[in-house]
TORDOBA-405911 format. One line per field, with one value per atom (N, C-alpha, C, O): residue number from 1; atom name; x negated, y, z negated. Coordinates in steps of 0.05 Angstrom, whole numbers, plus 32768, in hexadecimal, padded with zeros to 4 digits. Layout:
N
num: NUM ...
atomo: CA ...
u: X ...
v: Y ...
w: Z ...
//
This chain:
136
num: 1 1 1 1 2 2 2 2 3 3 3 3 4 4 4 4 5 5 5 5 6 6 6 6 7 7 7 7 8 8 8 8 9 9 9 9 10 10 10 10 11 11 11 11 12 12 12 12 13 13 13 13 14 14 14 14 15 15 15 15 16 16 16 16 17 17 17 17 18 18 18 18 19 19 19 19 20 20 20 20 21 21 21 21 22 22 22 22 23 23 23 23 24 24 24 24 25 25 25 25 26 26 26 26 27 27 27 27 28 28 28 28 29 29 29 29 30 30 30 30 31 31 31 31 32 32 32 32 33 33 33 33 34 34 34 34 35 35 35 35 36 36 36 36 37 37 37 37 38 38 38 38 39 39 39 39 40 40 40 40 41 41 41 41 42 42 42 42 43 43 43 43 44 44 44 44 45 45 45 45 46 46 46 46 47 47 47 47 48 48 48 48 49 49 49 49 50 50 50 50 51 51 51 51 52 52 52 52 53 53 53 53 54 54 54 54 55 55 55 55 56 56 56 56 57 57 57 57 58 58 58 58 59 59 59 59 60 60 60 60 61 61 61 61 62 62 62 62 63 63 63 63 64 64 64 64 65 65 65 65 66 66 66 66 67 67 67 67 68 68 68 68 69 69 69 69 70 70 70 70 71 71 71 71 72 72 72 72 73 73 73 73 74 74 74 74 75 75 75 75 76 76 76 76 77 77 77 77 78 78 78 78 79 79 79 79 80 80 80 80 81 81 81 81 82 82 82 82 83 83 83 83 84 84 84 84 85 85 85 85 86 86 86 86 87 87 87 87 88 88 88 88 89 89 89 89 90 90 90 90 91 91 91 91 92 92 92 92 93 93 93 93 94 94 94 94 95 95 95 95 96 96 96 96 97 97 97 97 98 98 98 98 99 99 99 99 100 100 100 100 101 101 101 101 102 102 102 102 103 103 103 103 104 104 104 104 105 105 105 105 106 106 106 106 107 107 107 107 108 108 108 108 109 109 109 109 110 110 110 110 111 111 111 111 112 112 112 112 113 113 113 113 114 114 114 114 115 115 115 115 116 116 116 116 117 117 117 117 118 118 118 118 119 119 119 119 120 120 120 120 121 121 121 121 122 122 122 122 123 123 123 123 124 124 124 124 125 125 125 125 126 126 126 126 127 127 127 127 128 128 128 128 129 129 129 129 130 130 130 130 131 131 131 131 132 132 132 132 133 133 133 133 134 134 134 134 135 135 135 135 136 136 136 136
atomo: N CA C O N CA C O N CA C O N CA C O N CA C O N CA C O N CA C O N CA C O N CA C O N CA C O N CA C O N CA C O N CA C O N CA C O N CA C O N CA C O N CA C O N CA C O N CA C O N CA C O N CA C O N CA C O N CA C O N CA C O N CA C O N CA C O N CA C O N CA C O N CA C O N CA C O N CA C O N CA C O N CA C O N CA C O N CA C O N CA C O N CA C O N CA C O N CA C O N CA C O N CA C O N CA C O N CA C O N CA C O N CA C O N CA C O N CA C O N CA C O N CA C O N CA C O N CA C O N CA C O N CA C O N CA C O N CA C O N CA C O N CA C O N CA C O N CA C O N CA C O N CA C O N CA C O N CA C O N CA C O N CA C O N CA C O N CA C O N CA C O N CA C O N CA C O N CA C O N CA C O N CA C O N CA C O N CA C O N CA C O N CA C O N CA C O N CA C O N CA C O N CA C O N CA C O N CA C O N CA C O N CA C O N CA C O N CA C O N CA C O N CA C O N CA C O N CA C O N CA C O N CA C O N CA C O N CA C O N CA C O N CA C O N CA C O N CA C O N CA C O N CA C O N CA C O N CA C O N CA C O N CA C O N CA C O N CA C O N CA C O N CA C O N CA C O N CA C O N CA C O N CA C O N CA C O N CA C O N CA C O N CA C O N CA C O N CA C O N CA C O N CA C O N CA C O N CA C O N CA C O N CA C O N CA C O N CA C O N CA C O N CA C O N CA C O N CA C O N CA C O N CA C O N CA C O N CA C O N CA C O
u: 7157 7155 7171 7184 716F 718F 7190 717E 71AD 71AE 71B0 71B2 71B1 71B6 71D8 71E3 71E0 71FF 7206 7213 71F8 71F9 71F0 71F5 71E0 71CE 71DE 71DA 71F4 7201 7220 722E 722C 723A 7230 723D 7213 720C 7207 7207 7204 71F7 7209 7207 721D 7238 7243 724D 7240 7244 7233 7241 721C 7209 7217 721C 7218 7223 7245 724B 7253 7263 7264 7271 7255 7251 7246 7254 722D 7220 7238 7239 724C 7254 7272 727A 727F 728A 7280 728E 7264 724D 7254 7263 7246 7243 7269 726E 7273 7291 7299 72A9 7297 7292 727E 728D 726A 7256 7262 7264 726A 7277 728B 728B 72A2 72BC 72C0 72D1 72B8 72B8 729E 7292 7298 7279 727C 7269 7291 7295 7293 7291 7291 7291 7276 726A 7261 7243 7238 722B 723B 7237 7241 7234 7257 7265 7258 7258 724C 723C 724E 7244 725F 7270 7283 7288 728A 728C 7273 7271 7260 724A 723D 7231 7247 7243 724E 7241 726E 727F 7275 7274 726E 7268 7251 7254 7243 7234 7240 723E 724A 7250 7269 7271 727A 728E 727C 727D 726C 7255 7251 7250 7250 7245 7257 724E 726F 728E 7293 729B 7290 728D 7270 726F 725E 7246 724A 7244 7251 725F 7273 7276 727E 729A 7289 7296 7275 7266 7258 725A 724E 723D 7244 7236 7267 7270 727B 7281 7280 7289 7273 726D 725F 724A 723D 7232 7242 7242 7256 7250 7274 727E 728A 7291 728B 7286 7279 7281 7256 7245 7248 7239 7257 7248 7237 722E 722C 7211 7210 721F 71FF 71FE 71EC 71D8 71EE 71E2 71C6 71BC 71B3 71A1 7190 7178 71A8 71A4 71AE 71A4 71C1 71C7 71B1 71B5 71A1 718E 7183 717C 7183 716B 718B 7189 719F 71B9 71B8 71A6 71C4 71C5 71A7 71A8 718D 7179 717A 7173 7186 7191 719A 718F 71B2 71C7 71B7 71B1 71B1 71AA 718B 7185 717D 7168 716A 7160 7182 718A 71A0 71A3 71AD 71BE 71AB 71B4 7193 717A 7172 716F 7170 715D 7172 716A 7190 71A5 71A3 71A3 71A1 71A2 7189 718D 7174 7156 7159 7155 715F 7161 7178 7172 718D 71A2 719B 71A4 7188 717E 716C 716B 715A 714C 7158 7157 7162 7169 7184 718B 7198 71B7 71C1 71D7 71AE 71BC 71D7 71E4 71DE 71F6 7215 722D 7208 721E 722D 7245 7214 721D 7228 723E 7229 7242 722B 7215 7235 7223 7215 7215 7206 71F4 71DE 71DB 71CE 71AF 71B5 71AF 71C1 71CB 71E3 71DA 71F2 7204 71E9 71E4 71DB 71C1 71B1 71A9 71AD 7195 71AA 71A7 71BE 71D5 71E0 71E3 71E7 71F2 71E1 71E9 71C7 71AF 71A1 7195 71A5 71A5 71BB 71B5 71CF 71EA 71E6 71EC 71DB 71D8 71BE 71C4 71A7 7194 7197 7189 71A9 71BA 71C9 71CB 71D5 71E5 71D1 71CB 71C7 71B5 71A1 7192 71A2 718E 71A5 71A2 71B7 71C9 71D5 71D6 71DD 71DD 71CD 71D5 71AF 719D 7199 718F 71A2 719B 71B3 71AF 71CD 71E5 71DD 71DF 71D4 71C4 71B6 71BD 71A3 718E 7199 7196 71AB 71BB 71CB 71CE 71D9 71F1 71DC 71E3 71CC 71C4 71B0 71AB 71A7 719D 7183 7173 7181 715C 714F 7137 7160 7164 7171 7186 7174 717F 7197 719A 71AA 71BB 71A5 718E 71AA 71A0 71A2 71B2 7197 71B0 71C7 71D8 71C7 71E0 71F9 7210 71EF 7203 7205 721D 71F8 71F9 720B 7213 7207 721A 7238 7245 723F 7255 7269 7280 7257 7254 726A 7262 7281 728B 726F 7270
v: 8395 838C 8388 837D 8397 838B 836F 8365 8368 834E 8351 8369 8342 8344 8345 834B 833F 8348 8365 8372 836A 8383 8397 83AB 8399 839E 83A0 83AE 838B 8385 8398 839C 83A4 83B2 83D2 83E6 83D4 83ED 83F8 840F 83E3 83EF 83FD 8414 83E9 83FF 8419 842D 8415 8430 8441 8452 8443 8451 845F 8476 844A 844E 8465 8474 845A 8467 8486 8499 8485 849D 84B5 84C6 84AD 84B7 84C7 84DF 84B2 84BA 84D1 84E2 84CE 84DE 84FC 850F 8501 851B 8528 853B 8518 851A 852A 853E 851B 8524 853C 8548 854C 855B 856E 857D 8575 8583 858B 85A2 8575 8579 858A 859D 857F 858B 85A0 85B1 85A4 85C4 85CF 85D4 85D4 85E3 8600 8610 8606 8625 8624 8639 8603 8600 8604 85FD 860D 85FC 861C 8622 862F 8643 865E 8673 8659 8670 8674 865F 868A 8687 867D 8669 8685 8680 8660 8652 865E 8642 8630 861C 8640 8628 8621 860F 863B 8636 8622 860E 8624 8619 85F7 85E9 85EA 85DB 85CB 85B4 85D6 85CD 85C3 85AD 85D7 85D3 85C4 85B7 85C1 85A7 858B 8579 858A 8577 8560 8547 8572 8564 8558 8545 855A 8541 8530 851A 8533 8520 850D 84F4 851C 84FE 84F1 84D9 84FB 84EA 84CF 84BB 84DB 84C4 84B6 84A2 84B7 84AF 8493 847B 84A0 8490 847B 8469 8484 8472 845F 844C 845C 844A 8446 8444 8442 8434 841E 8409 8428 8416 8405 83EE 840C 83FE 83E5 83CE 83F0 83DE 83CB 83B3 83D6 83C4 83B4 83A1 83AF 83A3 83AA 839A 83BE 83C2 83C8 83D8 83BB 83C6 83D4 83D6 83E9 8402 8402 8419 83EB 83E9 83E9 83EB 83E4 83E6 8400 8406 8408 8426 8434 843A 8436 844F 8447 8455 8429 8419 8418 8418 8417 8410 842B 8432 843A 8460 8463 8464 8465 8468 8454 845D 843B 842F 843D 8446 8443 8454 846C 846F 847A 8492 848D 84A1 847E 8477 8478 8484 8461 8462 8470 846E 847E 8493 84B1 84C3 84B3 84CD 84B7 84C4 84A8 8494 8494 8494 8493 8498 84BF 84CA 84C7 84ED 84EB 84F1 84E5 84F2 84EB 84FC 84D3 84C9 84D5 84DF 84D9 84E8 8501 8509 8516 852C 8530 8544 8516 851B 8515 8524 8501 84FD 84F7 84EA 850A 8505 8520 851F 8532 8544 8550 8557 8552 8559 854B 8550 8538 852D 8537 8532 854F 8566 8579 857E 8585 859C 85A6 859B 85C3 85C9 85E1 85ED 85EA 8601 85F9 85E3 860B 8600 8606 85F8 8620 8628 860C 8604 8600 85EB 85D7 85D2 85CE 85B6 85BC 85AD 85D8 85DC 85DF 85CC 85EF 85E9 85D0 85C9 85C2 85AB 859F 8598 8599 858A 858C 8579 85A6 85B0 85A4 859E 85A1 859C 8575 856B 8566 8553 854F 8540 8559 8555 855D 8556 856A 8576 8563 855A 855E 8532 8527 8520 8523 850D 850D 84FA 8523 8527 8525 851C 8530 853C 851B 8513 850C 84F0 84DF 84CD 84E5 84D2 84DF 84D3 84F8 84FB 84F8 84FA 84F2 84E9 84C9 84C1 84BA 849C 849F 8493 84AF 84A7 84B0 84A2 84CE 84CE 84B6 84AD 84AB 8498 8479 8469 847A 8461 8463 8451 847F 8484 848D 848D 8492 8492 84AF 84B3 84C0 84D8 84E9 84EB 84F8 8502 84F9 8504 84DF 84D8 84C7 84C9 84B3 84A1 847F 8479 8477 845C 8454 8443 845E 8454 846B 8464 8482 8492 8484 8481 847C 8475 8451 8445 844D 843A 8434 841F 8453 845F 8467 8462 8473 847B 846B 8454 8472 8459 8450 843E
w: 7F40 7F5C 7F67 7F5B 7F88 7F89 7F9B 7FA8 7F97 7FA0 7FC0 7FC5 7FD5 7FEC 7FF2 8006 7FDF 7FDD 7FDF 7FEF 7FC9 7FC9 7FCF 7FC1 7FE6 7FFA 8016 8029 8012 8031 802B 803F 8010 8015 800F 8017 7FFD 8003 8023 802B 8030 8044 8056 8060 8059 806A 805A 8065 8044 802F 803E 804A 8043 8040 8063 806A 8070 8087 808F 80A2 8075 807C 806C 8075 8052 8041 8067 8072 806D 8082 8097 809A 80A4 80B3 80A5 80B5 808C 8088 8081 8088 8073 8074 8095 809A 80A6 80BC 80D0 80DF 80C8 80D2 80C1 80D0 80AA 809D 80AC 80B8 80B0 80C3 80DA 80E1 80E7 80FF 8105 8114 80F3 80FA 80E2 80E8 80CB 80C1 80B9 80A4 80DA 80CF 80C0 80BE 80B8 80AB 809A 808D 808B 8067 806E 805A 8085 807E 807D 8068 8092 80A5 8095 8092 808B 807D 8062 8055 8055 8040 8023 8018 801A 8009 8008 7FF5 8028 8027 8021 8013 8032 8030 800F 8004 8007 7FE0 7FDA 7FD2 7FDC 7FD2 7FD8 7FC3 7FED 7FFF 7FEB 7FE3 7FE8 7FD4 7FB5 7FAC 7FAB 7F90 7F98 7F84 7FAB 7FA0 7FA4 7F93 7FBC 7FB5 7FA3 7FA6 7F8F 7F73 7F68 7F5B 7F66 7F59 7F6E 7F67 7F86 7FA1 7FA1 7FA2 7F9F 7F9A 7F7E 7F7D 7F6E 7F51 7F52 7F44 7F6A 7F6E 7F86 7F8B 7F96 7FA7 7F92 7F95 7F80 7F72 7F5D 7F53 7F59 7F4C 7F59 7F4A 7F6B 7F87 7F89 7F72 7F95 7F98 7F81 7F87 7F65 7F4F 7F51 7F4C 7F59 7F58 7F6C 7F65 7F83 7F9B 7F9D 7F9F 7F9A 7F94 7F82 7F87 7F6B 7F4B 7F3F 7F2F 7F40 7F38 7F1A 7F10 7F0D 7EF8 7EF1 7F00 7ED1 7ECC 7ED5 7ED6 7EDD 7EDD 7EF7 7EFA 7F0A 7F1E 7F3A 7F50 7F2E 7F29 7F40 7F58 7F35 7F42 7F5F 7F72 7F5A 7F74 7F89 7FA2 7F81 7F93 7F98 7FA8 7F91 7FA1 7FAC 7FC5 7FA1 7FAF 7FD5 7FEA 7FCD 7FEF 7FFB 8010 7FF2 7FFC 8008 8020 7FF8 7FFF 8011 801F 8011 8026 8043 8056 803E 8058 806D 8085 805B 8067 806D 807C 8060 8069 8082 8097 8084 80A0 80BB 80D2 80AE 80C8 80D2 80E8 80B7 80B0 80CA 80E2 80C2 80D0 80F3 8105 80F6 810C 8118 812E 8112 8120 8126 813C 8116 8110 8127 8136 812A 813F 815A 816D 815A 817D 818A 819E 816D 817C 8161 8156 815C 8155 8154 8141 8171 817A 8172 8178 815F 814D 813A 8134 812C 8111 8126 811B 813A 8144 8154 8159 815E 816F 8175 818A 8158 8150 8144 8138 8147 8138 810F 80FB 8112 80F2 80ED 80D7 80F2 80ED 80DE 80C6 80F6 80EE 80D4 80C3 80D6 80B9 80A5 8095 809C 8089 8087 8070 8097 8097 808A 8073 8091 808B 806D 8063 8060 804A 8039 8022 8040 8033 802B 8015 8040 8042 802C 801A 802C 801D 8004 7FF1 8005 7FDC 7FD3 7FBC 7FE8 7FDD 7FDA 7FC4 7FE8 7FDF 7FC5 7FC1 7FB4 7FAA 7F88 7F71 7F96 7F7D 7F6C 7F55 7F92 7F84 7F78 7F69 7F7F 7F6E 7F54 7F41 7F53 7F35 7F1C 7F04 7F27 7F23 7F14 7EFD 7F30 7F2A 7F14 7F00 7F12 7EFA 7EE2 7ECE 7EDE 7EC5 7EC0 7EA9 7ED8 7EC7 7EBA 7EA9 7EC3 7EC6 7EA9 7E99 7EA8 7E8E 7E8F 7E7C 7E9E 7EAD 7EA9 7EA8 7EA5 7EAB 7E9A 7EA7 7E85 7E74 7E5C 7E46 7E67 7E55 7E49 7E52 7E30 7E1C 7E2D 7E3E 7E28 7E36 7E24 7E2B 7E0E 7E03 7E0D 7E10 7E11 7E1C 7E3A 7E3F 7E4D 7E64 7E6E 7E81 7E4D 7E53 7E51 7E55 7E47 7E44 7E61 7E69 7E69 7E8F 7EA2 7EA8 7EAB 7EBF 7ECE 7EDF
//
């Protein structure tokens, strides 16, 4: 369970994780649009939600156990800023319909790539927990 402590600094995390994605979309939509960038875009991704997720353990305090329920916040509520922006201020991600569905794709591959980041480190998920307690 997390504490309301730690609740009150995921939450601007979650806030500001959101708005740096978002400024990314915006201002190089060619990493999103361009097929090879938009590869690339993806696969650097995955060492960026790593260091996402380890800052969030560690900002927070969180321990290994709590791990998954702290990124699952995070990531709840930055899809609830994602959906709502998506719906009625779109024009925040740039200004093509291909920008929104790539972009939007790009956004839902973080989010996914980070909870499964969470559940390996935390042990939930393929490491041991004795390997997971190894884990920064």
């Amino acid at each position: 369970m997390l504490t309301p402590r730690q609740m009150s600094i995921l939450a601007p995390t979650a806030i500001l994780f959101w708005i740096v994605a978002t400024a990314a979309i915006r201002f190089f939509p060619g990493a999103f649009v361009e097929p090879l960038r938009g590869d690339l875009a993806f696969a650097t991704s995955i060492p960026v939600c790593w260091l996402c997720v380890v800052a969030v353990r560690r900002w927070a305090g969180l321990a290994r156990e709590q791990l998954v329920a702290g990124v699952a916040f995070v990531v709840a509520l930055a899809m609830l800023i994602d959906g709502s922006a998506l719906r009625w201020a779109y024009q925040v991600y740039g200004d093509g319909g291909e920008v929104y569905r790539l972009g939007a794709a790009w956004l839902l591959w973080g989010y996914g790539v980070s909870l499964a980041i969470a559940l390996a480190m935390a042990g939930e998920w393929g490491a041991s927990k004795r390997e997971a307690e190894r884990l920064p």
